[in-house]
ROKOLLUM-440896 format. One record per residue: residue in one letter; y, x, z of N, C-alpha, C in turn. Coordinates in steps of 0.1 Angstrom, whole numbers, plus 2048, in hexadecimal, padded with zeros to 3 digits. Atoms other than C-alpha are relative to their C-alpha. Layout:
% ROKOLLUM-440896
aYXZYXZYXZ ...
//
This chain:
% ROKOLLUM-440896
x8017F580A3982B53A880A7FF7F5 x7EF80180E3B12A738E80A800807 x7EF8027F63CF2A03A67FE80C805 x8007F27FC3C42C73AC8078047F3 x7F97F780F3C92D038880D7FF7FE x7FA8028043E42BE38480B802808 x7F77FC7F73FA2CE3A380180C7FD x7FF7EF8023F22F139B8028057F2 x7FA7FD80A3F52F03778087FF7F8 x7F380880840C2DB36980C807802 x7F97F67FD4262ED37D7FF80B7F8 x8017F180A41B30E3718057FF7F3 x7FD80480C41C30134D80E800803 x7F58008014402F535180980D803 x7F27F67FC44F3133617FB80E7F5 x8047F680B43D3273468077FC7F0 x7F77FF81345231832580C807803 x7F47FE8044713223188097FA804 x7F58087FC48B30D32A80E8067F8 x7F47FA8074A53223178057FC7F9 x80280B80F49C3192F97FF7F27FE x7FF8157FF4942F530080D7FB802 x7F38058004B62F330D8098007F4 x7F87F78094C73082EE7FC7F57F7 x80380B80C4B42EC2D78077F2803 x7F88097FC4BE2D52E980E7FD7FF x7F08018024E22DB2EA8008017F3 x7FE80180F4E12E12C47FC7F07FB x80380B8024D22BF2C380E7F5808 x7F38067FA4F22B02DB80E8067F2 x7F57FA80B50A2C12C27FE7F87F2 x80080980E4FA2B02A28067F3803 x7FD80D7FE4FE2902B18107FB7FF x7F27FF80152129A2B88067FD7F1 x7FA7FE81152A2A42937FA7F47FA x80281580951728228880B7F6803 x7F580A7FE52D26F29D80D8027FA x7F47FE80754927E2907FF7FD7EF x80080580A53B27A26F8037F07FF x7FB81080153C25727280E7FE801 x7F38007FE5602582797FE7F980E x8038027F555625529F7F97F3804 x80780780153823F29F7F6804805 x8117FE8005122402AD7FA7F77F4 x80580480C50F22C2908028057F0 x8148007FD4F92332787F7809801 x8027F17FF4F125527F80280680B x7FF7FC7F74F926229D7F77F880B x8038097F54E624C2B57F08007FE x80A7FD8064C624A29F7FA812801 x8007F58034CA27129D7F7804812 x8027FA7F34CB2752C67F17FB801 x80D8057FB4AC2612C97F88077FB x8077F880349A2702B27FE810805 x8027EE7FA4A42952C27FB7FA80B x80B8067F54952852E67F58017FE x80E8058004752772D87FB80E7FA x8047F88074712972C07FD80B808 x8027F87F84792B12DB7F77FC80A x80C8097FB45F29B2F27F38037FC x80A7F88074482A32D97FD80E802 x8037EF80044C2C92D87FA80380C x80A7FD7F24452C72FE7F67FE803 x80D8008004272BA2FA7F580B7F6 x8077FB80B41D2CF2DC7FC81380A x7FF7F27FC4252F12F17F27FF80B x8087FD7FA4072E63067F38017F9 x80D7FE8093EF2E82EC7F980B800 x8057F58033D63032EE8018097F3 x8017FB80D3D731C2D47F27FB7F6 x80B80580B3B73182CC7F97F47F9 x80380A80A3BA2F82C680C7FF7EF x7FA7FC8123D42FF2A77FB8087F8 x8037F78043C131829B7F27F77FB x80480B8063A52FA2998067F87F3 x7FD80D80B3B92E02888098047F2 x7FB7F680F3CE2FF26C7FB7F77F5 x80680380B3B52F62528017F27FD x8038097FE3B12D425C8107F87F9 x7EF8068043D82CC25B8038037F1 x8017FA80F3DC2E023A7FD7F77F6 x80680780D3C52CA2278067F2803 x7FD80B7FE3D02AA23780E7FE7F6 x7F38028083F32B122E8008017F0 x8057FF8103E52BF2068027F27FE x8058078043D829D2068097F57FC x7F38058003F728C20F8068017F7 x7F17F580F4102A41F37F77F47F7 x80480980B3F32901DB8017F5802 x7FC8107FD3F726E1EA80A7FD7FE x7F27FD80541B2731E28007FF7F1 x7FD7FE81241727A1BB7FB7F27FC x80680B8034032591BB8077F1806 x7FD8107F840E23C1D8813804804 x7F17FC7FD4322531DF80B7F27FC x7F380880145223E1E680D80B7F5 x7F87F680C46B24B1CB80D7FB804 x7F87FD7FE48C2501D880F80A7FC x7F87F68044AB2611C97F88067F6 x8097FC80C4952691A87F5809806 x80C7F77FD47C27B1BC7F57F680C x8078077FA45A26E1C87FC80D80C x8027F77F84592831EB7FA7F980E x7FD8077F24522672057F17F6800 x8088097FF4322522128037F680A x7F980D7F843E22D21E7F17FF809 x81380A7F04212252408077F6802 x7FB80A7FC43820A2488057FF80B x7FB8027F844321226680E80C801 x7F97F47FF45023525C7FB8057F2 x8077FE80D454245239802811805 x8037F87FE44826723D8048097F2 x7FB7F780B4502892277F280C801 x8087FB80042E29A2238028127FE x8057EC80543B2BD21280880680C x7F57F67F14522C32387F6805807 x80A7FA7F74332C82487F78067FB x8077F28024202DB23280D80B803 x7F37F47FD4402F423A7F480880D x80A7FF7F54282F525F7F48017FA x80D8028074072EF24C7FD8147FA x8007F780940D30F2367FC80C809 x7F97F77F14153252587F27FB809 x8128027FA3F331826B7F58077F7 x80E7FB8093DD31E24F80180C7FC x8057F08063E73412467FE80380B x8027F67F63EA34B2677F17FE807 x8118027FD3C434026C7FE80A7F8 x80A7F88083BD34C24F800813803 x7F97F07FF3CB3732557F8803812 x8088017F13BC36D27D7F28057FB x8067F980039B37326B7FB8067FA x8037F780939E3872517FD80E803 x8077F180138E3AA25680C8097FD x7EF7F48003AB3CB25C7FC8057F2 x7FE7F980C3B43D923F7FB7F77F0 x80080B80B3AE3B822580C7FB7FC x7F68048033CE3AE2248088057F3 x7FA7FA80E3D73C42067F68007F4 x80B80380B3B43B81F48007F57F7 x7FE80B8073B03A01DA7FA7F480A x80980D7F739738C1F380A7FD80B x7F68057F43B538C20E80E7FD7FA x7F48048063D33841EE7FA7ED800 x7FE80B80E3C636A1DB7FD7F180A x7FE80B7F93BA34F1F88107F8806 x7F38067FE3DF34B2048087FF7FB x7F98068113EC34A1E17FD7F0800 x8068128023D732B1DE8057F9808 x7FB8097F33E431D1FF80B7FE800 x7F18038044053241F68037F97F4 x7FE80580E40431B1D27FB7EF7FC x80780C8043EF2F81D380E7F7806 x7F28097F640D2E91EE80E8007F2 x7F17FA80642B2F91D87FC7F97F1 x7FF80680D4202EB1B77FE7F27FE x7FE80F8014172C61C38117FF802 x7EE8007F94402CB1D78077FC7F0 x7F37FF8124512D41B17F97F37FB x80280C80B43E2B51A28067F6805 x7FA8097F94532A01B880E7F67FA x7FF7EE8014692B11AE80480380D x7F87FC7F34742C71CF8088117FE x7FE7F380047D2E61C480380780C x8017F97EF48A2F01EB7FB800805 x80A8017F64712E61FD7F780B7FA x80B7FA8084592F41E4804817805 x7F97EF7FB46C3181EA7FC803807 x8038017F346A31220D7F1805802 x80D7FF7FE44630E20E7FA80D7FA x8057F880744132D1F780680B809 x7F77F57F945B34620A7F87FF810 x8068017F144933722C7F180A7FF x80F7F680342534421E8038107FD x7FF7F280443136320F80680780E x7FC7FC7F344336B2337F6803804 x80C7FA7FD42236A2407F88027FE x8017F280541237E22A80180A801 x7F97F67FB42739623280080480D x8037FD7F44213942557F4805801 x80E7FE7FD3FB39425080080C7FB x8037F38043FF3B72428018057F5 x8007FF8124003B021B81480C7FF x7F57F38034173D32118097F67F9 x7F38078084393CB2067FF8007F5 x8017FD80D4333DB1E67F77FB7F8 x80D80D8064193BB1DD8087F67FD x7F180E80043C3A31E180C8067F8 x7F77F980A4503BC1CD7FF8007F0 x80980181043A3BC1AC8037F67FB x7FA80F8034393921AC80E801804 x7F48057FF45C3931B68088057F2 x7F97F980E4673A71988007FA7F6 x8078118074533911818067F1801 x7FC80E7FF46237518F80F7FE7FD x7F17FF8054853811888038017EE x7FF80080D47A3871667FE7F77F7 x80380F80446E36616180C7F7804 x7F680880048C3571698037F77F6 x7FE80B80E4983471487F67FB7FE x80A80480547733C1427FB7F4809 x8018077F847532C16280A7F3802 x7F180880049B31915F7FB7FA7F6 x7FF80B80C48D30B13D7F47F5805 x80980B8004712F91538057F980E x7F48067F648D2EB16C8057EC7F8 x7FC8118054962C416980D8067FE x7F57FB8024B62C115E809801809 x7F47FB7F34C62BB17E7FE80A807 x8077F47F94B62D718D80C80B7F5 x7F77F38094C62EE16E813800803 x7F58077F94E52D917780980C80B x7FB7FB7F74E62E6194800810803 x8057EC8034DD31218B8117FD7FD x7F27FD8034FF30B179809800800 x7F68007F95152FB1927FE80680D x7FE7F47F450B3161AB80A80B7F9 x7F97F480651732D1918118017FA x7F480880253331C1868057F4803 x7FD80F7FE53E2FC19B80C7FF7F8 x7F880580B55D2FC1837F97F47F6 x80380580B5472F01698057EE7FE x7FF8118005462C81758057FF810 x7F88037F855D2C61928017F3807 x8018107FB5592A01957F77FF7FA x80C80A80853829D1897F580B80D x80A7FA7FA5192B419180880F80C x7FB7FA7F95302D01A180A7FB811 x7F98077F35412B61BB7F9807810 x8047FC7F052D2BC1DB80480E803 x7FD7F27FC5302E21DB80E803801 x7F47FF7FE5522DE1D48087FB80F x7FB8097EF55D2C61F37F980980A x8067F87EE5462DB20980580C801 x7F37F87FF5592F720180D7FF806 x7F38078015782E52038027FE812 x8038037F056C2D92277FE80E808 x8037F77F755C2FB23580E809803 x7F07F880558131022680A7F680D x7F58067F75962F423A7FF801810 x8018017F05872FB25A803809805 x7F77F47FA59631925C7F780980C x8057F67F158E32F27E7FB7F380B x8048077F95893142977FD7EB7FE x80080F80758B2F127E8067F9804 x7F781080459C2D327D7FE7F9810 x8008007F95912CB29C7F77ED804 x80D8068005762AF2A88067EE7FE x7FA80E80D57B28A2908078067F9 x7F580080859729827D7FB8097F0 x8067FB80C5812A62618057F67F1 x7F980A80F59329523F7F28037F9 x80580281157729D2217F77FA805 x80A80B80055A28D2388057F2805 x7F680C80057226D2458017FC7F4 x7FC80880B57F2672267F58007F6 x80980280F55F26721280080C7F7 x7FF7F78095672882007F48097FC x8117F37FE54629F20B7F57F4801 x8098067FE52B28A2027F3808804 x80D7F97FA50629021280780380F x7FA7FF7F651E2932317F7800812 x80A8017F250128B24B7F1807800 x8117F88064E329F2368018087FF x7FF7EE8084E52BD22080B808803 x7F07F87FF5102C52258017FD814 x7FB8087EC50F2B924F80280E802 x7F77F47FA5162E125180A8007FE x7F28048075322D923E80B7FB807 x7FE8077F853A2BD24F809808814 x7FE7F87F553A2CF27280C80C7FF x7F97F67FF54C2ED26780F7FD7F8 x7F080280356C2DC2588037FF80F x7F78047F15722CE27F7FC80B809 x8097F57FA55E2ED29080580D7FA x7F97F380456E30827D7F280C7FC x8087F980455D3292777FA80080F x8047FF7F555B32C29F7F27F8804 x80980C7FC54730D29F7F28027F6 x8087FD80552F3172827FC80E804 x8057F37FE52933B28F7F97FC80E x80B8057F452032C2B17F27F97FB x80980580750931829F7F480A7FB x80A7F48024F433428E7FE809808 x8017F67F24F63492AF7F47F9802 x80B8087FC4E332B2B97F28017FA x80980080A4CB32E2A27FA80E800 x8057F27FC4CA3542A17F880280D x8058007F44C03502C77EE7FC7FC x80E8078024A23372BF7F780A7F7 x8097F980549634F2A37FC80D805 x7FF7F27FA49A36F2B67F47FA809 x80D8017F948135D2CF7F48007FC x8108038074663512B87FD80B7FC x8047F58054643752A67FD80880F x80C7F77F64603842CB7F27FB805 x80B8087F84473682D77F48077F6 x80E7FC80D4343772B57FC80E804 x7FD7F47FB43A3982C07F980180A x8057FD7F742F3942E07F07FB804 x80D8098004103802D77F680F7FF x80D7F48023ED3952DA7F97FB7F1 x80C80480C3D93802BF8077FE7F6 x7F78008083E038029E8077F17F8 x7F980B8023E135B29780B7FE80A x7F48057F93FA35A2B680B8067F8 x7F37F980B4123752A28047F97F7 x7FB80980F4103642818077F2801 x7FD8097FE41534428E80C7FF807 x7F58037F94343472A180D80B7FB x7F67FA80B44536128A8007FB7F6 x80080380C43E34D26A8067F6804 x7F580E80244D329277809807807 x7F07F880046E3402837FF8007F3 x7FC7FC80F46E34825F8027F17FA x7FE81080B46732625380E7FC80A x7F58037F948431926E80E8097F4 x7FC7F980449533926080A7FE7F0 x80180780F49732E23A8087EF7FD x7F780A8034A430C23F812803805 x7F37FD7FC4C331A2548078097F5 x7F67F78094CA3342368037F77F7 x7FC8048124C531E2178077F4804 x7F58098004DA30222480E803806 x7EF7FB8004F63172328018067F6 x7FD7F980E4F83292117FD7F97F6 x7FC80C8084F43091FE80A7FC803 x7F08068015132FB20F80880A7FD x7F27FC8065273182097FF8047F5 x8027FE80D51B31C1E57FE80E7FD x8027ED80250833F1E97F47FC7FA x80A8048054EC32A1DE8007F27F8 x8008108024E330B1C77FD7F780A x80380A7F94E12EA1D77F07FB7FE x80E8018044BA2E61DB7FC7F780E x80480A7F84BD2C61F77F8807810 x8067FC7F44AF2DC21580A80080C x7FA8027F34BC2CE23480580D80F x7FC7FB7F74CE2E02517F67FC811 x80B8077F04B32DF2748087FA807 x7FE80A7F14BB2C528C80E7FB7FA x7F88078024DB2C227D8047F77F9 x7FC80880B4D62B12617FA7F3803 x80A80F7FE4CE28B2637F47FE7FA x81080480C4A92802597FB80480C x80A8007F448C27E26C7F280B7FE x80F7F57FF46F29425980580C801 x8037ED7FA4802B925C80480180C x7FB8007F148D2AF2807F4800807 x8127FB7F94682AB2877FA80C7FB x8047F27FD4602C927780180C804 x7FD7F57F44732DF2887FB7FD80C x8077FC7F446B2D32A87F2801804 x80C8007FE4472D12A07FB80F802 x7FE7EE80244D2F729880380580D x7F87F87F445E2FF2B77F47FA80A x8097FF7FA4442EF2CB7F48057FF x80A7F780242C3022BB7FE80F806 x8027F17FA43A3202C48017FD812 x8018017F54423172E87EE7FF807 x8148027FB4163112EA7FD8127FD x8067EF7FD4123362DE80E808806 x7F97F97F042F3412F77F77FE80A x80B8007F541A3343117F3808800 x80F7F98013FC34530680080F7F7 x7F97F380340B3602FA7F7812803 x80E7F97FB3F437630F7F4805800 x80F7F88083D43723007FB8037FE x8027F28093C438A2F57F47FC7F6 x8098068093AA3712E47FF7EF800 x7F980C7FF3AB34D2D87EF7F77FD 
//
């Protein structure tokens, strides 16, 4: 009876994912490894080698995650949610403090980053929540003000960290799906107005490196060799790569030490002095591909937690691909938000692919029509 199940469905299952996409991730995950090596000035050490493994074990993961029933995520939303809340607070208290910010819980085997996965957490629980909210609530106070809360309790442990990007993230991820669940534009237009008007008021409750950094977006002149340095070199680096770049090792500002953060926050940087523009536009193709899928898988989903759920982590994916290509080319402040898969580190590499295996489970079940 089992060595029945497991002939007739397992198959099924496999020829039912995305192999496209698995591959497309995949190759973007061969390519980082690439540009690490080359960061190193052609080395699997210490970065490239660590990197690939991790894309294996992580992508591994996602394959298992795509066999998840829906309705068992649609179970554990709430459950995950609070776990992770609980976490952001175990952080303000037992947190490892790193680079002036306490963002990290040491287990000893592995130090974890609690506010990456509420990014996922935020994206489960609304899209429960909106699954069973009653038609035509979504523009009520009884269908605003719960995913205010959901969004707002996450985003204001984040800034006590401090995180200001992440914290964004998590806020721009809820309000996306918001916006999906039906809440009228002209509900994100009112607070958005407000929130432009609060501006100054907002910059005087910014740490100083935080304000720091509003005023070498706006002016990297100001400290050229001080707080303006990185944006400068990553300029310096993306401009020299010309049309097709420098060509693969021969990158001078990450070699020589000049582009620091070279394997984290600037590794677009990095990539696109030796990769050129050819090599960063292929790159966001890639990316455009992956998000073009997840917004149809939403699209094509019957239920509404499958929609929300597979159109709002595209968006969360979405969001880290903007605000770190437009942090390195200085269309935005530097607010530490990593580049997916490309950037070295181990918690947003798992939360992208935890994301992507998310959606690959409501690909599969796509169908539906109740969960």
């Amino acid at each position: 009876m089992i060595g029945g199940l497991l002939s007739t469905r397992w198959p099924q299952r496999l020829v039912a994912l995305p192999w496209f996409m698995i591959l497309l991730v995949a190759a973007i995950g061969v390519f980082a490894t690439v540009v690490l090596y080359s960061a190193a000035g052609g080395s699997m050490q210490p970065w490239a080698l660590n990197h690939a493994i991790r894309i294996l074990l992580f992508l591994g993961l996602a394959l298992l995650l795509s066999q998840v029933p829906l309705r068992t995520w649609l179970a554990v939303a709430y459950p995950f949610y609070a776990i992770t809340l609980v976490a952001l607070v175990a952080v303000e208290g037992l947190g490892a403090v790193s680079g002036g910010s306490q963002r990290w819980l040491e287990l000893g085997f592995i130090r974890l980053q609690p506010s990456e996965f509420m990014k996922i957490a935020i994206v489960l629980a609304l899209a429960r929540f909106y699954h069973f909210l009653p038609p035509g609530y979504a523009a009520r106070f009884a269908g605003i003000w719960p995913p205010l809360l959901l969004i707002g309790l996450p985003a204001a442990l984040v800034l006590l960290q401090p995180d200001l990007g992440t914290a964004l993230m998590i806020v721009a991820g809820g309000i996306a799906v918001m916006f999906l669940g039906g809440l009228p534009l002209r509900w994100l237009l009112v607070p958005g107005a407000v929130a432009l008007a609060a501006l100054p008021f907002l910059y005087g409750m910014l740490h100083d490196y935080q304000k720091n950094r509003v005023l070498i977006f706006l002016d990297p002149g100001l400290d050229p060799l001080g707080a303006g340095y990185h944006i400068t070199q990553s300029k310096i680096a993306i401009g020299s790569g010309g049309l097709t770049g420098k060509g693969f090792l021969m990158g001078s500002q990450s070699h020589l030490q000049y582009l620091p953060e070279q394997q984290t926050d600037f590794v677009f940087a990095t990539m696109a002095e030796e990769w050129g523009l050819a090599g960063g536009t292929a790159l966001l193709l890639a990316y455009g591909l992956l998000l073009n899928w997840g917004i149809r898988v939403g699209l094509e989903s019957r239920t509404t937690f499958a929609r929300l759920l597979a159109a709002g982590l595209s968006m969360t994916i979405f969001f880290y691909v903007l605000i770190n290509s437009m942090m390195v080319m200085g269309l935005a402040p530097v607010v530490g938000i990593p580049f997916p898969l490309l950037s070295y580190g181990g918690s947003a590499m798992l939360t992208v692919l935890i994301a992507f295996g998310i959606q690959m489970s409501v690909h599969r079940q796509r169908d539906l029509d109740r969960i």
